[in-house]
N, C-alpha and C positions, 0 to 999 in steps of 0.2 A: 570474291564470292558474290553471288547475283541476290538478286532479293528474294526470287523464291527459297534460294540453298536457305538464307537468313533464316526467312521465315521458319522453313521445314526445324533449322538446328536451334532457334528456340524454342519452340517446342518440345523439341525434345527434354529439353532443360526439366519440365514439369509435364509430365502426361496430365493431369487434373484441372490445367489452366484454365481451359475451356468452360470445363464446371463450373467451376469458383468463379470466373467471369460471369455468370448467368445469373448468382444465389449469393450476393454478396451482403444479403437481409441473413441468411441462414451461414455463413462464415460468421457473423457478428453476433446474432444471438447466439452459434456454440462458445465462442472464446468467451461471451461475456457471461455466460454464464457455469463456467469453469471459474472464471475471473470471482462472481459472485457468492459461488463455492468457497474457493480459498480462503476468499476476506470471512466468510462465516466463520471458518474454524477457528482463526484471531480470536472471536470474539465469543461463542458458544461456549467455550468451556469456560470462560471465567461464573457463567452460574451454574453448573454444574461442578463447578472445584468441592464445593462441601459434602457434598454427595459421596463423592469420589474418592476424598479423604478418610470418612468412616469406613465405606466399602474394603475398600483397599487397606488403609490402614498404614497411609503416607505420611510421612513427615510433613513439617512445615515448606522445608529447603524441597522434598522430594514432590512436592504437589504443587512449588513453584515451577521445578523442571517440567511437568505436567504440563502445567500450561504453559511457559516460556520455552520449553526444546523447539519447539514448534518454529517460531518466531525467532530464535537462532538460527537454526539449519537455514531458514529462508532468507535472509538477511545475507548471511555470510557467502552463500552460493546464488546470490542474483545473479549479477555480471556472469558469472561462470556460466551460468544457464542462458542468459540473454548470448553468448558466444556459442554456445553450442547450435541454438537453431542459427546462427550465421555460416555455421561450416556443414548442420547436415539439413538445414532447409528447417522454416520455422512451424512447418504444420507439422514436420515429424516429430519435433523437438517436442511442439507443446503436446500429440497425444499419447508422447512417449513419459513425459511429466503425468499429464494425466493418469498412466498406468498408474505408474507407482505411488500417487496419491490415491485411487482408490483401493491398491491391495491394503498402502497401508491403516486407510482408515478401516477396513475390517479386520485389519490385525487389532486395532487400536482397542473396535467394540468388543472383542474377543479377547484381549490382555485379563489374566488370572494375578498378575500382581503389578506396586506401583512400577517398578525395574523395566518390566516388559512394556508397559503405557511409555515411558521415558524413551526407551530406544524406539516404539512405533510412530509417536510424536516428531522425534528425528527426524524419521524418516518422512513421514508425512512433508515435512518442511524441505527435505531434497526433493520430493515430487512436484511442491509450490514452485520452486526456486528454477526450476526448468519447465515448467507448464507458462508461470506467470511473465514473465518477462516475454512472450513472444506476440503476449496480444496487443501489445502498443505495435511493435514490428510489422504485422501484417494488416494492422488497421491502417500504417503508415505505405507498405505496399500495394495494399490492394484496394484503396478509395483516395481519390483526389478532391482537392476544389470543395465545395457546399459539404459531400458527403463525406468529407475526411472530416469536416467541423462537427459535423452530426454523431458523425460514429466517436469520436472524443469527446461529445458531453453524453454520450450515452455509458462510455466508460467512469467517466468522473462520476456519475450517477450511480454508478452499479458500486463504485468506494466507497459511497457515503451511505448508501442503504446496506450495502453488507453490514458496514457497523452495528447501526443499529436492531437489523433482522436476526443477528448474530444472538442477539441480548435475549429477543423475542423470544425467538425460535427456540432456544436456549432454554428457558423458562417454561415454553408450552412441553415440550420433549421431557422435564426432568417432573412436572406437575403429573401429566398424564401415567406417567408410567407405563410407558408400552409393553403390555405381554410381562408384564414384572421385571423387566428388564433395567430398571435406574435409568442410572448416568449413559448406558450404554448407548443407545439411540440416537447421541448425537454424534456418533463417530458413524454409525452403520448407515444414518439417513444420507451419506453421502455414496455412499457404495449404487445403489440402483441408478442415482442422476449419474454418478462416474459413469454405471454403464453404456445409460442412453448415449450420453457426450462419446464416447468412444464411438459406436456403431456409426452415430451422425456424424463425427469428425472425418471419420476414415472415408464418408463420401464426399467431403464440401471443404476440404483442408486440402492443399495445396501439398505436394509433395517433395518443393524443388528444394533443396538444387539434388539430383539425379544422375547425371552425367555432363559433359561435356565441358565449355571455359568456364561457368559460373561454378560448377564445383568447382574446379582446379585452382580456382583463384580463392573461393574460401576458404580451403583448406589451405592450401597457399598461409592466407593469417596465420592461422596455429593456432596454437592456446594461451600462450605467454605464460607456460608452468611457473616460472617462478614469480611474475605479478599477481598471477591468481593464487599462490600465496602466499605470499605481503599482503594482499590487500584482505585474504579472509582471516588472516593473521591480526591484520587492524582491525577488520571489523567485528571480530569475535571478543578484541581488547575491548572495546567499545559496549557492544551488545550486552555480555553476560552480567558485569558489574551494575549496570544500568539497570537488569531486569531484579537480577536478587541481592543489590545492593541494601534494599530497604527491608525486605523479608531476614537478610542478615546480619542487620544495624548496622551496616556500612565499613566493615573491618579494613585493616591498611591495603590488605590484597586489592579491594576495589579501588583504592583511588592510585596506586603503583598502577593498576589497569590502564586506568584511565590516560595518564601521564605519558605510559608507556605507548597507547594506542598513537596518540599524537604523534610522537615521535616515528613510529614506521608507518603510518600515513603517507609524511612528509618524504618517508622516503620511497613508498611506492612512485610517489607523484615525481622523484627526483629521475627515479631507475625508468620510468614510462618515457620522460622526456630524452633523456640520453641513448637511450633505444628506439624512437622513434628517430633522432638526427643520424645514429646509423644505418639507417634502411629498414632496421627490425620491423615486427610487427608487434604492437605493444597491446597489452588488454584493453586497454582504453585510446581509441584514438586521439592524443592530443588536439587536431584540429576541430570535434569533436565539444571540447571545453570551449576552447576557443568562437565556436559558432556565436552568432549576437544576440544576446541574451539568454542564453544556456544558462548563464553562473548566478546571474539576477533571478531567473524561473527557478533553478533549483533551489535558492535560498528562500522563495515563497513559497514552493511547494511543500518545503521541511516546514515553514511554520505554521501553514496549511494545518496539514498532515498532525505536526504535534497540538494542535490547538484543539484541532476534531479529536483527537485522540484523548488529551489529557480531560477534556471537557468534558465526554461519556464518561470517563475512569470514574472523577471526580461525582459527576452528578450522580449516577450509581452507586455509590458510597454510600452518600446522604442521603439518597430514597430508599433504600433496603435498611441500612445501617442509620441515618436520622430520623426517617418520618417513620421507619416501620413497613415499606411498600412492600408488596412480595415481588418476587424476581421477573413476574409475569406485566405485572404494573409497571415496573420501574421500565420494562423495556418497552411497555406499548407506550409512556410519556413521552420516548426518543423519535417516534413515529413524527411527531410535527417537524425535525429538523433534519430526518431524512428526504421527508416529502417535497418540502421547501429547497433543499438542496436538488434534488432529483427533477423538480419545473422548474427552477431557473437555469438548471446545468443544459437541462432540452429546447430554452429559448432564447437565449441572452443571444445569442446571432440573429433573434431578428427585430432586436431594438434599434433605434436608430443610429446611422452610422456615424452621427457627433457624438453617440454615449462610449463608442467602444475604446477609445483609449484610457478612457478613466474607467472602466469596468472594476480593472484590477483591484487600485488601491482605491475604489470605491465601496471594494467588497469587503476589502479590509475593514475599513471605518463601519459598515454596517456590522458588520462581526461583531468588534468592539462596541458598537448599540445593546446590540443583544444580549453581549456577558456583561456589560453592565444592569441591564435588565431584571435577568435571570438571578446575578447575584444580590441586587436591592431583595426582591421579593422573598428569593429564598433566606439570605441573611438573618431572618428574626427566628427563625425556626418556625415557620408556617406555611400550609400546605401552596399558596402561590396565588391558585384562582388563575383566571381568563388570560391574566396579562402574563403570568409564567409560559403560557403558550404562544403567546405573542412574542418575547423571547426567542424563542426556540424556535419562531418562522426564520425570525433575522439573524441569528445564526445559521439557518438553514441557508439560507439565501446568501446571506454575505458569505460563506464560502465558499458556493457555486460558482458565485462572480469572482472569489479571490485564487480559486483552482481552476478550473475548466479555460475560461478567454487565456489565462498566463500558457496550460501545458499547449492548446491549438499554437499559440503564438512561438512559442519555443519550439514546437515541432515542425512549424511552416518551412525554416531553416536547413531541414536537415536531407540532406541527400538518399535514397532508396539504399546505399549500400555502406551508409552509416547508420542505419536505424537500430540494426542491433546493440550499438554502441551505447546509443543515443537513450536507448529502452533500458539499457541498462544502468546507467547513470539516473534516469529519473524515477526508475521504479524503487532504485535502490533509493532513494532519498526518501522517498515517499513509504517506504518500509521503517526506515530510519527514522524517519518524522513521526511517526506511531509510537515503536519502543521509544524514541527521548519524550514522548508526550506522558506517557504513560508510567516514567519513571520519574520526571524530575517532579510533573505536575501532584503524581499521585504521592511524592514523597511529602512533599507541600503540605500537603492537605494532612496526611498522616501524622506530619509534627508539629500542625496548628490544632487540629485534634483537643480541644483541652476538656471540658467538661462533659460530661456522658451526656445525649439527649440530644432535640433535635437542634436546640440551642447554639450548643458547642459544634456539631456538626455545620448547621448554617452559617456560625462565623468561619468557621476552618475554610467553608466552600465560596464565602464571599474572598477572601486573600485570596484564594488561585483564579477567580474570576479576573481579580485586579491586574494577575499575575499574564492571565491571560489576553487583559484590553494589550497590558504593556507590547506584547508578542503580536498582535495584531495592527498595533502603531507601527511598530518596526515592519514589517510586509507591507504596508500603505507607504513607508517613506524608502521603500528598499527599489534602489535605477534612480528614483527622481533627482539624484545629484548627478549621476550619467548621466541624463538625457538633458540638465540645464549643461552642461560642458558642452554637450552636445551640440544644444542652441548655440551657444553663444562663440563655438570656432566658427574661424575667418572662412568665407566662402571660398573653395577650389584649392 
């Protein structure tokens, strides 16, 4: 084939290239801002749940489904989703996720009881789960070099303020009361942005793969039906026990869960590797895991992830629930450690280039500053003052530095036709690091709990802070025994 034929038959591949070659500022503010969407709904209904509860007139267990279906569905159908835009092209994948996350968050605003919220919540969460996993994918495809480092701390940024905007947003929507509407508004505020994201995706999104070898060859993988469930089989073991384990007081069914989850884990991971040695095509690429430092980034991005996670749950608590804040307060305090998170996640590439190896477990340590900080002050049952904000910089900050330098560096690695693979494993971790922050941390807190007030509250919230340096030690010391074995073999 000559190089024009070349030429002519990639293109084919994606009529849209051309575009998305030209506008690769407006590919990145659509995904990241679907991206920032998603993470909103995590975190919006948790202050909207009491609302929602009288409304409705939800159970306890039925208004945890509320907010945790969500957060299941997503979870369990990552991977799956991260494989689908590899067989039908990841801009179809994600506007096609995009759909049915906006129908179903206007199903959601327009649910007449809790039953109907539960199953739209679901669903919402199969629309995450196929939306969100393609934008690591095509940040990974379609920017190289400086701009592939930029457009992943602009993601890492958009994780960390979703959280907290989540809270905000959250609180101004159920305060206001739109049009007499409650709790409703925070399902429906997504419907109009869903729109716009649609219309602008369908011009600046990529369409491939289309015709020709690179379809043939992605579909070619398959699906790996039976890995994909095993592995949403584990993860569902995993997930659900962890979410209403504590809302349930933890009955035997939750930790048989748990037990059980381990064990078909172990054997996804057995059946992957024995199917890759016969030629299969396996859900997860074993070579994949195998990349350098894959398995080191993904154990810091889970405790990343669970730290950010357990550490809003936690301080949340005790600003509504110990000092009395309202929901609107409690979420504009979070504002200092998104922001901080979000300027160091858009600079730390241009510190000097002696500082970027120790970023990582740099950022750990500073982490660990900050819950120490944050828990001193709050500990006595008192409102904090200047230096609680100060806290909550270097949290911000230390895990900018202990997320963003780790996922560029992990992703350096990974080849254009493993990204889906790749997207999938870390986003899953990174979903996974949320729910276990949120469950072990927020149980923590729940059964140190002891005396009513803000007192009792501030000790409760100094143990998970403890609990928290602990998890942030471990991410500062996690590779450094790799990389001293490393040092110290014999040259050649």
């Amino acid at each position: 084939m000559t190089a024009t034929s070349k030429t002519a038959a990639s293109r084919s591949v994606t009529s849209k290239a051309p575009a998305t070659d030209k506008a690769p500022a407006r590919l990145l503010a659509v995904v990241l801002t679907a991206q920032f969407m998603a993470m909103l709904d995590i975190f919006i209904v948790n202050v909207a749940a009491p609302t929602i509860r009288t409304e409705l007139g939800a159970s306890g267990a039925g208004l945890q489904l509320v907010v945790a279906g969500y957060t299941i569905s997503y979870a369990v159908l990552l991977v799956a989703g991260a494989r689908l835009g590899g067989v039908f092209g990841h801009g179809r994948a994600h506007l096609a996720g995009l759909a049915v996350f906006t129908a179903a968050s206007l199903a959601c605003g327009l649910a007449a009881d809790s039953g109907q919220l539960i199953a739209f919540r679901v669903i919402q969460g199969v629309g995450a789960a196929v939306m969100i996993p393609q934008v690591l994918s095509l940040i990974q495809q379609h920017f190289t070099g400086a701009a592939r480092v930029r457009a992943i701390g602009a993601y890492s940024a958009v994780l960390a303020t979703g959280a907290a905007a989540g809270q905000v947003v959250g609180g101004v929507l159920v305060s206001v009361d739109l049009f007499g509407a409650s709790w409703r508004p925070v399902f429906l505020v997504n419907v109009p942005i869903g729109l716009v994201l649609l219309v602008l995706g369908a011009r600046v999104l990529p369409g491939e793969p289309r015709t020709g070898q690179a379809r043939r060859e992605a579909r070619a993988r398959g699906f790996d039906p039976v890995g994909l469930v095993v592995l949403a089989v584990g993860v569902t073991l995993l997930t659900v026990p962890l979410v209403l384990g504590q809302e349930l007081g933890w009955p035997a069914w939750t930790w048989i869960c748990l037990l059980a989850c381990a064990v078909v884990l172990a054997g996804f991971v057995a059946y992957e590797t024995r199917l890759a040695a016969r030629g299969g095509a396996p859900l997860i690429a074993p070579r994949v895991l195998r990349l350098p430092g894959i398995a080191v980034a993904s154990v810091r991005i889970l405790l990343v992830m669970a730290t950010n996670a357990g550490f809003l749950f936690t301080l949340t608590l005790h600003l509504q629930g110990g000092l009395g804040h309202s929901a609107l307060r409690a979420g504009l305090m979070c504002a200092p450690t998104a922001a901080a998170f979000g300027a160091t996640g858009l600079t730390w590439r241009r510190w000097p280039a002696r500082l970027q190896r120790a970023l990582v477990p740099g950022g750990f340590v500073v982490m660990a500053a900050g819950e120490v900080v944050i828990g001193l002050v709050l500990r006595g049952g008192d409102g904090g003052g200047l230096v609680l904000y100060a806290g909550f910089v270097l949290m911000g900050a230390g895990m900018a530095l202990a997320f963003s330098p780790n996922l560029a560096g992990a992703l350096a690695n990974v080849r254009p036709e493993d990204a889906a693979d790749a997207s999938g494993v870390l986003v899953t971790v990174t979903q996974l690091g949320q729910v276990i922050g949120v469950a072990t941390i927020g149980t923590l807190y729940l059964n140190r709990l002891g005396a009513p007030g803000p007192q009792g509250s501030g000790h409760a919230l100094w143990v998970c802070e403890l609990v928290l340096v602990a998890a942030a030690c471990a991410g500062a010391a996690a590779g450094l025994v790799r990389r001293r074995r490393r040092a110290a073999a014999p040259a050649g």
